[in-house]
C-alpha positions in Angstrom: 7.5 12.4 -16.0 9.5 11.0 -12.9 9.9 7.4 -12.0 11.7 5.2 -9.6 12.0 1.6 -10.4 12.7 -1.0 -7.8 14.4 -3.8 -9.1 15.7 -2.7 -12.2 17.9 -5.5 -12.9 15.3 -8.2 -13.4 13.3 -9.1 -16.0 10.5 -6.9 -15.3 12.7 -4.0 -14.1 14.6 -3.9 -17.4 12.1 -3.9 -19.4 10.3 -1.1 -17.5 13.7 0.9 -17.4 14.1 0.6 -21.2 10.2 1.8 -22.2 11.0 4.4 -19.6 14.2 5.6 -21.0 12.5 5.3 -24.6 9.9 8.0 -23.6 12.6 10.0 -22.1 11.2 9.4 -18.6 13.5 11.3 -15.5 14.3 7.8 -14.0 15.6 7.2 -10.2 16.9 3.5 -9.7 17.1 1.7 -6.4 20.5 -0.7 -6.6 22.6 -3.1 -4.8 25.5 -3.6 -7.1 26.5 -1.0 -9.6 27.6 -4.3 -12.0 23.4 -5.1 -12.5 22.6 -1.9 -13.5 21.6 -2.5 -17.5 24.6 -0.8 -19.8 22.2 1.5 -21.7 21.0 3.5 -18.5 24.5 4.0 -16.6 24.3 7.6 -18.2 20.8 8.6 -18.5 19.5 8.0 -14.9 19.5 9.3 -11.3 21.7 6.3 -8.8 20.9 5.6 -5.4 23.0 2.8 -3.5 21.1 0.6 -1.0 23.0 -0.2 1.8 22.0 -3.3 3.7 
C-alpha cells in the first residue's frame, strides 16, 4: 500500500510513520527540515521538500 503523511514529525505523524513502516507501507513524506524527519525512516521512504 502507498501513503503520504503530512506532518510526519509530530506526535501523530510519527507514530503513523512507524505503524506504517512496520507493515512495510511505500511511504511519501511531506517535510520542511530534513533535521525532523524521525532517524528510523531517513532510509526507507520517498522525500519531498516543501518550499515556502
Amino acid at each position: 500500500m502507498k501513503v503520504v503523511i503530512f506532518g510526519s514529525s509530530g506526535f501523530s505523524g510519527h507514530a503513523i510513520l512507524k505503524k506504517a513502516l512496520y507493515q512495510d507501507y511505500q511511504v511519501t513524506i511531506l517535510f520542511r527540515n530534513r533535521n525532523s524527519i524521525p532517524m528510523e525512516a531517513k532510509n526507507a521512504i520517498f522525500l519531498l521538500r516543501m518550499e515556502r
